[in-house]
DRENLOMI-804298 format. One line per field, with one value per residue (C-alpha): x, y, z. Coordinates in steps of 0.2 Angstrom, whole numbers. Layout:
BEGIN
xx <- c(X,...) .
yy <- c(Y,...) .
zz <- c(Z,...) .
***
This chain:
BEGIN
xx <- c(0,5,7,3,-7,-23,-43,-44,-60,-59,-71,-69,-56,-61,-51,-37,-30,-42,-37,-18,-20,-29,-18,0,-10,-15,3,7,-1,-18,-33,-42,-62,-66,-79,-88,-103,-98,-96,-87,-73,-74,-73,-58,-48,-53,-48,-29,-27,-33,-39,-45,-65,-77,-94,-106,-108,-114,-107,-120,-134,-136,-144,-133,-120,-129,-133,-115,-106,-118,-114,-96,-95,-103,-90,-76,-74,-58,-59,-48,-45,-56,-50,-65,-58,-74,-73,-79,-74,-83,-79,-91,-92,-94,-98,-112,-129,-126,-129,-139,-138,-118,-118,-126,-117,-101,-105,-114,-101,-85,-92,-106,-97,-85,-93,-106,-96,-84,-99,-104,-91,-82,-88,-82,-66,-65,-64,-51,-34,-26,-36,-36,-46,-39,-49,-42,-41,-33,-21,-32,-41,-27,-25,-43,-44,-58,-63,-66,-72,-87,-74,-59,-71,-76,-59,-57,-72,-63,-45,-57,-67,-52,-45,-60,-62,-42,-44,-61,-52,-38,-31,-43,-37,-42,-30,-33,-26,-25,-18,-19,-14,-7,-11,-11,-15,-31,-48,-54,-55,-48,-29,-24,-10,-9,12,11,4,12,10,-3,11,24,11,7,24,30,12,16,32,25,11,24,32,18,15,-5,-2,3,11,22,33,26,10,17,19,1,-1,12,-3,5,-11,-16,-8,-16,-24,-11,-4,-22,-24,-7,-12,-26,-17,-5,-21,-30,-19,-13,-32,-30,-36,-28,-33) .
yy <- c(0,15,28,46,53,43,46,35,31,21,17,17,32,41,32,17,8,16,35,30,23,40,52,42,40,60,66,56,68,59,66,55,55,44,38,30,32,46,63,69,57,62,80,78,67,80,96,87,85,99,95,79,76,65,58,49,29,15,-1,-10,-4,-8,9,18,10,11,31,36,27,35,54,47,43,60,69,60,53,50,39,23,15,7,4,-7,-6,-3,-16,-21,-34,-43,-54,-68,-88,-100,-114,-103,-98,-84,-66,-62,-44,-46,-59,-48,-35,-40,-50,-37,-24,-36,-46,-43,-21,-25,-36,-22,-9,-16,-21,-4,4,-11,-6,13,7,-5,11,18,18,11,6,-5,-14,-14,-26,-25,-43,-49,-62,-70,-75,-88,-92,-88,-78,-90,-78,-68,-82,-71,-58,-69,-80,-63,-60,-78,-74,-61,-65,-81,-67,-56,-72,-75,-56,-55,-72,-62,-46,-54,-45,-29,-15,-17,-24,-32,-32,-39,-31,-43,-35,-43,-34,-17,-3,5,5,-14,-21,-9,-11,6,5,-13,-14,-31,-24,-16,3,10,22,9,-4,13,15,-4,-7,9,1,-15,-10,-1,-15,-20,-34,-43,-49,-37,-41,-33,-42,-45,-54,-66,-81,-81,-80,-95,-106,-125,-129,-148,-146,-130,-135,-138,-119,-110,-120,-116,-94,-97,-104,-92,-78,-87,-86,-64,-61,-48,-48,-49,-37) .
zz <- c(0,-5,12,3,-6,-4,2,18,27,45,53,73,71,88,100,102,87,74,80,79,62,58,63,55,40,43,45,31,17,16,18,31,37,54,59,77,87,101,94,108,103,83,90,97,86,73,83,87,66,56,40,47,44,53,50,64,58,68,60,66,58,39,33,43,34,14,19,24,13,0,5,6,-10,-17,-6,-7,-25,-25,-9,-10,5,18,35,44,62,72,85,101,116,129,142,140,148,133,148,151,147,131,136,120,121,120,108,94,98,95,78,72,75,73,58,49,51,41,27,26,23,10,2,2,-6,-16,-32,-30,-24,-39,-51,-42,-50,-34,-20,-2,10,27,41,58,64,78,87,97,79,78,97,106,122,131,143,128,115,106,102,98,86,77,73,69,55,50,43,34,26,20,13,2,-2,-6,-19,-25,-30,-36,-53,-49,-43,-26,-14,2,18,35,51,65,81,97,115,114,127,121,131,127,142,151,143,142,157,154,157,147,132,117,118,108,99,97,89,76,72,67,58,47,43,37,28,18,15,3,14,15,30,42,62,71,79,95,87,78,91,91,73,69,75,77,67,69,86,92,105,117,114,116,133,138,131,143,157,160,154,170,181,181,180,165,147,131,116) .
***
C-alpha cells in the first residue's frame, strides 16, 4: 500500500487503534475521514489533526452503513482506501448460558461491520486507479482468548473473510489487507496502562512500517507467536495462552 497521497475512510477512528492509524496515516499527506458512534470522541480526534474530517456511523446498523457510505461517495470521489476497524470486546463464559444482548453485539459490530461496509463501497473502490481494504483482525483470531471467546471467534471470522475477499479481487485494482494486532494498550477491556501490552504508539509505528512493505499480512513483531498457530496441534498452545491468561487475572486485546 501506498502511504501518501490517498482518500482514507476508517471506521472506529475516535479512539485506540483506529485513532492511531488516523492520525500516521493524517501526518502522512492523506486526507483522512473517521468515523464512530460518540461525537465527543470524533470532536476531538478532529480538533488534534486539522484537516481531518469525521462523520457519525454506527457499523451495526445496515442503513446507517448504505446512507454514509452514499454521502461518502458523493463527497469523497476519490476515496480509495477502507479501514474497517470498528470493534468491540466482551468478556463472555462459553460454559455458560449466552448473554444475547452481547452476543449480537459483537458480531454485528466485529463481523457482519466490516462485510457491510466493504460491500458498500467495493464497487467505488474498484474504479479507483489504486485502492485498499484494510480489516483490523486480531491475534487471538489464531489463538482464542476463552474468557473472551465471542470476540476472539469474530476475529477468527474475519481473517477467513479477508482471505476469500483478497482471492475475489484478485487481478482488480483493489488490494486487500489484513492487520492482526497482538495486546495493545487501548480502552478494550480496560488495557490502556496494561504494562504487558504493546504501547498503543509503538504498535502505530512498526504497523506503518510494514504496511509499507507492501505486505498482505501485516504483524508486528510481537503478534506473531500467536499467529504461527502450530495448526493440527493447536490445542495444546491455546490451553497453555489461557493458562497463563488465567492465572494474572487480566485480558488480552
Amino acid at each position: 500500500m501506498k502511504l501518501t497521497g490517498n482518500t482514507i475512510f476508517v471506521t472506529g477512528g475516535g479512539s485506540g487503534i483506529g485513532r492511531g492509524l488516523a492520525e500516521a496515516l493524517h501526518k502522512l499527506g492523506n486526507q483522512v475521514i473517521i468515523s464512530g458512534r460518540r461525537k465527543g470522541h470524533l470532536a476531538e480526534t478532529t480538533k488534534a489533526n486539522p484537516g481531518m474530517k469525521s462523520v457519525e456511523l454506527d457499523v451495526k446498523d445496515a442503513a446507517n452503513i448504505a446512507a454514509v457510505t452514499k454521502k461518502l461517495i458523493a463527497d469523497y470521489p476519490k476515496l480509495n482506501v477502507l479501514i474497517n476497524n470498528a470493534g468491540v470486546m466482551h468478556v463472555d463464559n462459553a460454559a455458560g448460558a449466552v448473554d444475547e444482548a452481547m452476543l449480537m453485539s459483537t458480531i454485528t459490530t466485529n463481523l457482519m461491520g466490516p462485510i457491510r461496509m466493504t460491500g458498500a463501497l467495493i464497487d467505488h473502490l474498484k474504479k479507483q486507479e489504486h485502492a485498499v481494504v484494510v480489516n483490523i483482525s486480531s491475534a487471538l483470531g489464531f489463538v482464542p482468548l476463552a474468557m473472551a471467546a465471542v470476540y476472539s471467534s469474530t476475529k477468527a471470522a474475519i481473517h477467513s473473510y479477508t482471505l476469500s475477499l483478497r482471492y475475489r479481487l484478485k487481478g482488480s485494482s483493489v488490494t486487500v489487507l489484513e492487520i492482526a494486532p497482538p495486546w495493545v494498550q487501548t480502552d478494550l477491556l480496560n488495557s490502556n496502562n496494561e504494562p504487558r501490552a504493546m504501547p498503543l504508539s509503538e504498535f502505530i509505528a512498526e504497523t506503518i512500517k510494514v504496511i509499507g512493505t507492501g505486505a498482505e499480512e501485516v504483524l508486528v513483531e510481537r503478534a506473531k507467536p500467536l499467529r504461527n498457530n502450530v495448526g493440527p496441534n493447536e490445542g495444546a498452545l491455546v490451553t497453555q495462552f489461557n493458562d497463563m491468561m488465567a492465572q494474572s487475572n487480566s485480558p488480552s486485546t
